[in-house]
TORRO-533649 format. One record per residue (C-alpha): z, y, x; chain; residue number from 1. Coordinates in Angstrom, 2 decimals. Layout:
BEGIN
+---------+---------+---------+-------+-----+
|       z |       y |       x | chain |   n |
+---------+---------+---------+-------+-----+
|       Z |       Y |       X |     A | NUM |
...
+---------+---------+---------+-------+-----+
//
This chain:
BEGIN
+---------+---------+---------+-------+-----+
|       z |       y |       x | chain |   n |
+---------+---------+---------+-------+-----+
|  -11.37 |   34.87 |   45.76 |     A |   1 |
|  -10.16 |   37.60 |   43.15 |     A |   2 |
|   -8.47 |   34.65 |   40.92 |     A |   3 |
|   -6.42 |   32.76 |   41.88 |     A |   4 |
|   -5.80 |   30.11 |   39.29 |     A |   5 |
|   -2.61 |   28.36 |   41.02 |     A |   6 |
|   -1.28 |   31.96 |   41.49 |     A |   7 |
|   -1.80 |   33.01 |   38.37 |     A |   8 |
|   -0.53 |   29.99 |   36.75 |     A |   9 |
|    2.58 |   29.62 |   38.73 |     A |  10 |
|    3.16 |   33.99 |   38.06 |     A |  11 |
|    6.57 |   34.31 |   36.05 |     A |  12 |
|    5.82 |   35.41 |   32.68 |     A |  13 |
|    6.11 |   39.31 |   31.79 |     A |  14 |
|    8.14 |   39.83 |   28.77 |     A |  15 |
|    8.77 |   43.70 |   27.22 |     A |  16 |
|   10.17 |   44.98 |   24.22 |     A |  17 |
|    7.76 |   46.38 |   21.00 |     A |  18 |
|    7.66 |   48.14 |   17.70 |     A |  19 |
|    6.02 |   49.38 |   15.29 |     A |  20 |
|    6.66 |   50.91 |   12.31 |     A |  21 |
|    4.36 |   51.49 |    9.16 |     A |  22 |
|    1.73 |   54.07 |   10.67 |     A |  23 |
|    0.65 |   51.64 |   12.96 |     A |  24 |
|    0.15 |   49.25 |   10.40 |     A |  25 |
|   -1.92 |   51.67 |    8.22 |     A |  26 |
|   -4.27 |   53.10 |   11.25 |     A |  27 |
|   -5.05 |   49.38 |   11.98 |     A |  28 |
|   -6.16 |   48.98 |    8.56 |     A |  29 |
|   -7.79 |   52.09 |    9.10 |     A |  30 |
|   -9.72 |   50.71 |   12.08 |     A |  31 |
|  -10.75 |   47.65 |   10.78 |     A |  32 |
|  -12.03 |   49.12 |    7.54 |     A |  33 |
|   -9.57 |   48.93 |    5.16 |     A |  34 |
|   -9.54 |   52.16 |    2.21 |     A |  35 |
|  -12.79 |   51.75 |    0.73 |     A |  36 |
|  -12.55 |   52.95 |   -2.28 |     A |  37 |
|   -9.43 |   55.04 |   -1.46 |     A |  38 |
|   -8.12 |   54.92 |   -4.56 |     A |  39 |
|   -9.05 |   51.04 |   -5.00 |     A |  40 |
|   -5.12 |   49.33 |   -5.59 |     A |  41 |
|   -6.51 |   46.12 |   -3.63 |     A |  42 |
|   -6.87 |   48.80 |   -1.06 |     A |  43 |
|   -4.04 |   50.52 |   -1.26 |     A |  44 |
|   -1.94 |   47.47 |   -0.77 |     A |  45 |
|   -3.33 |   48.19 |    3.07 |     A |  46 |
|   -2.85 |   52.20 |    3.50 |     A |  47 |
|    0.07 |   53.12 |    1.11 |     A |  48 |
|    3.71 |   52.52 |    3.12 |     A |  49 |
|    5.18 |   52.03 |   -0.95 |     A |  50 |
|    3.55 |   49.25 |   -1.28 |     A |  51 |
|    2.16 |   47.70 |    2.16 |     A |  52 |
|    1.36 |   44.09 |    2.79 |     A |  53 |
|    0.18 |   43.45 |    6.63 |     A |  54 |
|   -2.60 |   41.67 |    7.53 |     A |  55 |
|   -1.59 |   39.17 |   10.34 |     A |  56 |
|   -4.40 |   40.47 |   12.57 |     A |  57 |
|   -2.18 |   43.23 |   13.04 |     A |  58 |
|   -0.47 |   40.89 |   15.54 |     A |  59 |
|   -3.55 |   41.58 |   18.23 |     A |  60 |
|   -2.19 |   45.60 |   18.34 |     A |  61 |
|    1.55 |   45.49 |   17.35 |     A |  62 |
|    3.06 |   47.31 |   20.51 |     A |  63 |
|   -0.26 |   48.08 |   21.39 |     A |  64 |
|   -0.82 |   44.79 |   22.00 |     A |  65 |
|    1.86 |   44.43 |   25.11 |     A |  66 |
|    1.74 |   42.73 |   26.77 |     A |  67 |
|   -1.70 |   42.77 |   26.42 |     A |  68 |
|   -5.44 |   41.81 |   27.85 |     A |  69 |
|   -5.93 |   44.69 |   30.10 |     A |  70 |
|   -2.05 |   44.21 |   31.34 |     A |  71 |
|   -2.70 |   40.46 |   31.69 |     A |  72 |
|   -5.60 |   40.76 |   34.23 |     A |  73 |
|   -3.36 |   42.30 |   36.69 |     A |  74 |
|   -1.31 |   39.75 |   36.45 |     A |  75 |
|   -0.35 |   37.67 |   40.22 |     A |  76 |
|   -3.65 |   35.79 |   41.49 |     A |  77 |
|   -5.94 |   38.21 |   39.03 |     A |  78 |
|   -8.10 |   40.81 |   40.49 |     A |  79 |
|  -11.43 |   41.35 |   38.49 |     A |  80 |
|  -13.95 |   44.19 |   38.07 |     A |  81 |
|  -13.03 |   45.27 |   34.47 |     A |  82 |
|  -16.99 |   45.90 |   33.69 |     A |  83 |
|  -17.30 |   42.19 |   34.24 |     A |  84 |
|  -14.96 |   40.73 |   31.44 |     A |  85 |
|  -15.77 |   39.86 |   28.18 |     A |  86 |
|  -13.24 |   38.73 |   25.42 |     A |  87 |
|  -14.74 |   35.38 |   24.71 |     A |  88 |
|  -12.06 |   33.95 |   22.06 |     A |  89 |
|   -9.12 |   34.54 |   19.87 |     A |  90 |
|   -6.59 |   32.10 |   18.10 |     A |  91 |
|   -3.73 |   33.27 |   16.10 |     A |  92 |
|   -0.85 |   31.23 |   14.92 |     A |  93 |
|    1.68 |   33.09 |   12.68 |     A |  94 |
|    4.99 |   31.61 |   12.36 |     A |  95 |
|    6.06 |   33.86 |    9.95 |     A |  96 |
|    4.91 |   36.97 |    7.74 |     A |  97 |
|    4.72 |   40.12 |   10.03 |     A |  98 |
|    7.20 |   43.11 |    8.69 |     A |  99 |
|    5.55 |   46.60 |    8.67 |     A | 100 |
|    8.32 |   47.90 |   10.58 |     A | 101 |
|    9.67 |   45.67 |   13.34 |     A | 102 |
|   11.00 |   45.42 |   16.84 |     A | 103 |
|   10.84 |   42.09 |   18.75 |     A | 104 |
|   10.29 |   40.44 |   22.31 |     A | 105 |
|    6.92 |   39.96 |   23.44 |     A | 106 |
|    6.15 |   37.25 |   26.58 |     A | 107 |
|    2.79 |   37.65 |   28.46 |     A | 108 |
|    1.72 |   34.89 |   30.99 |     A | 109 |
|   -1.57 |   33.06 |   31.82 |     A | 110 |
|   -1.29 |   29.69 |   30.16 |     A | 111 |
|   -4.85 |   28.22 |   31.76 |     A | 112 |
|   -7.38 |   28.89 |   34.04 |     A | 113 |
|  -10.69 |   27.45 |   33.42 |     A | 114 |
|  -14.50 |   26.99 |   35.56 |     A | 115 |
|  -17.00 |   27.69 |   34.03 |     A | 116 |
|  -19.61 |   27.55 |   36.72 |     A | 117 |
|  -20.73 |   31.09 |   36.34 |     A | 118 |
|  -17.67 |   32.53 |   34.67 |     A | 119 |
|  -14.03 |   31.68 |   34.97 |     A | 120 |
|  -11.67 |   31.76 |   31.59 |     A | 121 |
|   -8.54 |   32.54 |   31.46 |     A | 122 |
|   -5.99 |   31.89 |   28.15 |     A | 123 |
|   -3.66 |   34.87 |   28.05 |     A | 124 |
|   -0.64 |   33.92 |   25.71 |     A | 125 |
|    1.65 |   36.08 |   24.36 |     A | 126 |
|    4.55 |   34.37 |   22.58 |     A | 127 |
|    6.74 |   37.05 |   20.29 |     A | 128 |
|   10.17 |   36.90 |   18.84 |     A | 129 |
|   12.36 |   39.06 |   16.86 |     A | 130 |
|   16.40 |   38.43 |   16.27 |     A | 131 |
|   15.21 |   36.10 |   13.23 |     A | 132 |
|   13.13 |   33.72 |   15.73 |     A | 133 |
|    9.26 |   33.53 |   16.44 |     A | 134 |
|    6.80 |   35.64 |   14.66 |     A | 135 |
|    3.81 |   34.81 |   16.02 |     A | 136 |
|    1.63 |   33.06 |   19.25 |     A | 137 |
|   -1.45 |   34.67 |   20.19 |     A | 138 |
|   -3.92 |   33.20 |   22.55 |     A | 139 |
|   -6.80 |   35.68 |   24.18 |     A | 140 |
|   -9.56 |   34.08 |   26.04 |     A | 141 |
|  -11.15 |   36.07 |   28.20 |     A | 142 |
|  -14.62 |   35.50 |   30.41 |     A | 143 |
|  -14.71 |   36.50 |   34.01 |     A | 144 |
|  -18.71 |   36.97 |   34.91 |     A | 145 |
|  -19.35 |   35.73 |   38.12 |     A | 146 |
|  -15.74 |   34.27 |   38.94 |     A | 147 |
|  -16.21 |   30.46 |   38.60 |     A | 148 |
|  -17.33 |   27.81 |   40.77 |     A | 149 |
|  -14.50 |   27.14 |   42.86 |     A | 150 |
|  -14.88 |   23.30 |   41.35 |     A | 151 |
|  -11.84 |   23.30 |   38.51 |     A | 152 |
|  -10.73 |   22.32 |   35.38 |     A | 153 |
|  -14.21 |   23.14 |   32.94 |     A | 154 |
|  -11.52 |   23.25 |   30.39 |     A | 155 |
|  -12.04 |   21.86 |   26.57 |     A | 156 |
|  -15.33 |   23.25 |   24.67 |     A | 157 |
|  -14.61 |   25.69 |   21.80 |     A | 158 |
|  -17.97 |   24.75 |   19.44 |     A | 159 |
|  -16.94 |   23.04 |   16.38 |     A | 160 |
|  -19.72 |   21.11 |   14.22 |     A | 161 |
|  -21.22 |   23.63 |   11.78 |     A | 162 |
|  -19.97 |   23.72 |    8.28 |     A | 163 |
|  -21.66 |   21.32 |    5.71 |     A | 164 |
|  -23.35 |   22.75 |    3.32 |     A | 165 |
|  -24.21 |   26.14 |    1.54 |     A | 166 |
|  -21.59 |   28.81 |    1.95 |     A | 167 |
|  -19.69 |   29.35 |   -1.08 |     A | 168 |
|  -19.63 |   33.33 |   -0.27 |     A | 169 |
|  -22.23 |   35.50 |    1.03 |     A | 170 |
|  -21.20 |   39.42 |    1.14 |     A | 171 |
|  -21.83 |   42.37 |    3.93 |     A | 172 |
|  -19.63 |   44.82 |    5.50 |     A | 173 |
|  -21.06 |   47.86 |    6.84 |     A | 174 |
|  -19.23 |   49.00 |   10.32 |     A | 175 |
|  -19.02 |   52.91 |   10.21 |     A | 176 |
|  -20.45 |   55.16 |   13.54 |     A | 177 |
|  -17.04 |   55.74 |   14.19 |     A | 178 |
|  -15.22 |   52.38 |   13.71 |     A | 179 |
|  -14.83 |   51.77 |   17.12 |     A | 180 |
|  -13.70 |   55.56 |   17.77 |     A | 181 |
|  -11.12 |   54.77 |   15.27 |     A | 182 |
|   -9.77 |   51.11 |   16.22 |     A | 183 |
|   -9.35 |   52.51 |   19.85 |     A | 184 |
|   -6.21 |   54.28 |   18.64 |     A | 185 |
|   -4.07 |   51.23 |   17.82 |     A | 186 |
|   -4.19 |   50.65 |   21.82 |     A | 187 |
|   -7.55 |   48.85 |   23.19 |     A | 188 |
|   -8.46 |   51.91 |   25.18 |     A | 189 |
|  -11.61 |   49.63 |   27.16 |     A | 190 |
|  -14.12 |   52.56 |   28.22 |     A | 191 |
|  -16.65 |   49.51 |   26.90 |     A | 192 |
|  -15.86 |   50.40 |   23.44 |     A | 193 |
|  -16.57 |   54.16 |   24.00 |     A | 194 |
|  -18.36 |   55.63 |   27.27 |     A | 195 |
|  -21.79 |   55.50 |   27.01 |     A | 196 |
|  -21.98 |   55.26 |   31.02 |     A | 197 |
|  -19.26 |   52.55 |   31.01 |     A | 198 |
|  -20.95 |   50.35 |   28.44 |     A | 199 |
|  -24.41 |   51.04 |   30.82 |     A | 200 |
|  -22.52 |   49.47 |   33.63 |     A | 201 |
|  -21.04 |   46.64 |   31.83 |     A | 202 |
|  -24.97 |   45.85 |   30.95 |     A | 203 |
|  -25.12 |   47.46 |   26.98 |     A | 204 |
|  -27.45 |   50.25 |   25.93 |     A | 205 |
|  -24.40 |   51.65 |   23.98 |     A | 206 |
|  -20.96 |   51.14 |   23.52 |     A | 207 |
|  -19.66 |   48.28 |   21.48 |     A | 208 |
|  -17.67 |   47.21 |   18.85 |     A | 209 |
|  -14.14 |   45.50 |   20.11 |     A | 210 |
|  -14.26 |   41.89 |   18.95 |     A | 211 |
|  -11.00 |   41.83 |   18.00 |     A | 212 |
|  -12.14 |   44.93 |   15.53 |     A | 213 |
|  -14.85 |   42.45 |   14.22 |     A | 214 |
|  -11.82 |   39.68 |   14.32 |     A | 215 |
|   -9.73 |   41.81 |   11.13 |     A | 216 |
|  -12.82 |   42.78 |    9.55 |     A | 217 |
|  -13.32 |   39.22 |    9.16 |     A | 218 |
|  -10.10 |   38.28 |    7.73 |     A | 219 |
|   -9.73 |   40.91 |    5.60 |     A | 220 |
|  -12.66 |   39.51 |    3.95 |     A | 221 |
|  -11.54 |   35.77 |    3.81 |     A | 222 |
|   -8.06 |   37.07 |    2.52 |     A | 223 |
|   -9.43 |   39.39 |   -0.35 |     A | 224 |
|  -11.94 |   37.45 |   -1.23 |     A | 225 |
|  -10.59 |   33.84 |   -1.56 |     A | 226 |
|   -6.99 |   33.83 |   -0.73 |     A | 227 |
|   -5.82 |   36.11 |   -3.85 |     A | 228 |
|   -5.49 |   38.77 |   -1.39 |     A | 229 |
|   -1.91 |   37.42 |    0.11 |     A | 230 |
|   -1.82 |   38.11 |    3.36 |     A | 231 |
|    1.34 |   35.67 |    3.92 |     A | 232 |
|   -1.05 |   32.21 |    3.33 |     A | 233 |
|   -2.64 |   32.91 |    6.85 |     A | 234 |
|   -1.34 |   29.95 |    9.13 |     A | 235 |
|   -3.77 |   30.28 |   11.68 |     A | 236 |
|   -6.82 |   32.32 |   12.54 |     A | 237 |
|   -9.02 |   31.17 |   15.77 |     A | 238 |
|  -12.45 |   32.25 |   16.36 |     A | 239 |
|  -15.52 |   32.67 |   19.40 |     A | 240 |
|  -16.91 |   35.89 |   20.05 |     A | 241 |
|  -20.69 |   34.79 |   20.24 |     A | 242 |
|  -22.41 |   38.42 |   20.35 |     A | 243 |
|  -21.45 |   41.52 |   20.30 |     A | 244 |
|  -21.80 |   44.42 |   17.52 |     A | 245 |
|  -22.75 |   47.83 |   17.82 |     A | 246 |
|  -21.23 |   50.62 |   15.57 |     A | 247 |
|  -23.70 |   51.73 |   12.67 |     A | 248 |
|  -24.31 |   47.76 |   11.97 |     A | 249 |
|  -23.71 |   45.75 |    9.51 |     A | 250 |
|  -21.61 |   42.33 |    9.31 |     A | 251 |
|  -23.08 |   39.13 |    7.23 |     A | 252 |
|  -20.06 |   37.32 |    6.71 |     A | 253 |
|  -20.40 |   33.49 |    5.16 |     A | 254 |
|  -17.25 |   31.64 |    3.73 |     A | 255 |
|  -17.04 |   28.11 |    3.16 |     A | 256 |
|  -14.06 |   26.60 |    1.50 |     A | 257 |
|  -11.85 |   24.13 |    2.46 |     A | 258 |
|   -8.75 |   22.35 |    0.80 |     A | 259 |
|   -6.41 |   24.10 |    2.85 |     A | 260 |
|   -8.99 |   26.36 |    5.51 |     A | 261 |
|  -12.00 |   28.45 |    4.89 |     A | 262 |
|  -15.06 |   28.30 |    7.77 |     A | 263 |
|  -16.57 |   31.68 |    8.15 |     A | 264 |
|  -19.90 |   32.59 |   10.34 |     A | 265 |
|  -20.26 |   35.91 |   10.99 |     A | 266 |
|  -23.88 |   37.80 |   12.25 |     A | 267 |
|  -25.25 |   41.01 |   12.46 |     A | 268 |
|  -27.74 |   42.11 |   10.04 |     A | 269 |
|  -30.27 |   44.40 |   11.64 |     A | 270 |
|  -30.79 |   42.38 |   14.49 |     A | 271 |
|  -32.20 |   38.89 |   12.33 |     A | 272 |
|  -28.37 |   37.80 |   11.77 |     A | 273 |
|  -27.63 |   37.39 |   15.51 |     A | 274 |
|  -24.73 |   35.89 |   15.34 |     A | 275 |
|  -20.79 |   37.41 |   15.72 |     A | 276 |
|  -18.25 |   35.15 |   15.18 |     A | 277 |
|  -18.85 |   31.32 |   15.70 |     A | 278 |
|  -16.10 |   28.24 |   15.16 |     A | 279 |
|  -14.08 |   30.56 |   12.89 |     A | 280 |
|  -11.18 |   28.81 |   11.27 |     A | 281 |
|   -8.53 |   30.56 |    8.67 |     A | 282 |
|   -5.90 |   27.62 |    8.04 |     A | 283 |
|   -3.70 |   28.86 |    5.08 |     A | 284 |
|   -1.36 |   27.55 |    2.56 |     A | 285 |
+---------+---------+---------+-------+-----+
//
């Protein structure tokens, strides 16, 4: 069986060094949007090193996001068919605010190992640290098509009850040709995201967007547009990658406030508000 989920939980964890300095910081920003208008100063606060705040997303690519996805599924008990994985979730927790120029110890290991039946899921943390103590946890869930059924753990269910309610924002963000052409650069170098024969394979007319690209879209929304744009209130950012988007669309983003979290839903427009992002949480202060 290509996973092996005692293997891969028992596999001693991988830890490297990374850094980054303040061009990575502004090319993510880049990436995910971020410069529109250029000369806009809530803008600039992402894409001029005078006066640059980060957006904790950043996390996902700092060090090219060592030790990684792609790194963590060849990790002991893990061989899988790249075409057949799908990045099905993403939670966040930031223990403090991220520097734009750092250095720090990143740990990679595979925290769970779930059946799904007709998919297996696997959590891939990575736990970093610099000399002043943990930055930040991030936990990657990745789908495995076709890998389940060897009768384990299902594993808890991600769906949350739907927010109450209206939204209290509505806006759209349009997702340029090239955004995925673009976001590739900060590290996620998945053929999915580019090859036109590769996406075929993987079962997609065309390439896709990265979710993760989607992922700091989305908080750069709920920060500018009801956290005063302070990037250091983000606690905690977890979300479901229900669909995928395609470069050229555009994002319908909905907000609902909470006393100390804000709800978002996220679809895509041109194709009747499929939806995006589902059980999307921003915890802040």
């Amino acid at each position: 069986m290509p996973i092996d989920a005692a293997k891969a939980l028992a596999a001693e964890p991988r830890t490297g060094e990374i850094s980054w300095d303040h061009k990575d910081v502004q090319l993510y920003h880049l990436g995910i949007g971020a410069g529109v208008p250029a000369t806009d100063p809530d803008e600039l606060r992402y894409t001029l090193e005078s006066r640059l705040h980060v957006l904790p997303s950043f996390a996902t690519v700092a060090g090219s996001g060592s030790p990684g996805v792609i790194r963590g599924l060849s990790m002991p008990g893990v061989d899988v068919d790249l075409a057949r994985v799908l990045h099905g979730g993403q939670r966040l927790e930031i223990h403090r605010p991220l520097p734009p120029r750092g250095r720090a110890a990143a740990t990679g290991r595979i925290a769970a190992v779930y059946d799904k039946g007709k998919a297996a899921v696997l959590v891939m943390r990575t736990e970093v640290a610099d000399a002043d103590g943990p930055l930040w946890t991030n936990d990657a869930q990745i789908f495995v098509r076709g890998e389940g059924g060897w009768g384990g753990d299902r594993g808890p269910s991600a769906r949350l009850e739907p927010p109450a309610g209206a939204p209290d924002k509505v806006f759209e963000r349009a997702v340029r040709e090239d955004q995925a052409l673009l976001y590739r650069l900060s590290g996620d170098y998945n053929p999915l995201h580019a090859d036109p024969e590769f996406a075929k394979l993987a079962g997609f007319d065309r390439p896709v967007l990265h979710g993760l690209c989607t992922y700091g879209i989305t908080l750069k929304a709920v920060v500018d547009t009801l956290l005063d744009g302070d990037v250091t209130r983000v606690r905690s950012y977890a979300t479901r990658f229900a669909g995928v988007v395609f470069p050229g669309e555009t994002l319908r983003i909905r907000l609902w406030r909470g006393e100390d979290e804000v709800r978002v839903a996220v679809s895509a427009v041109e194709r009747d508000d499929a939806p995006v992002l589902a059980d999307t949480v921003v915890a802040h202060s």
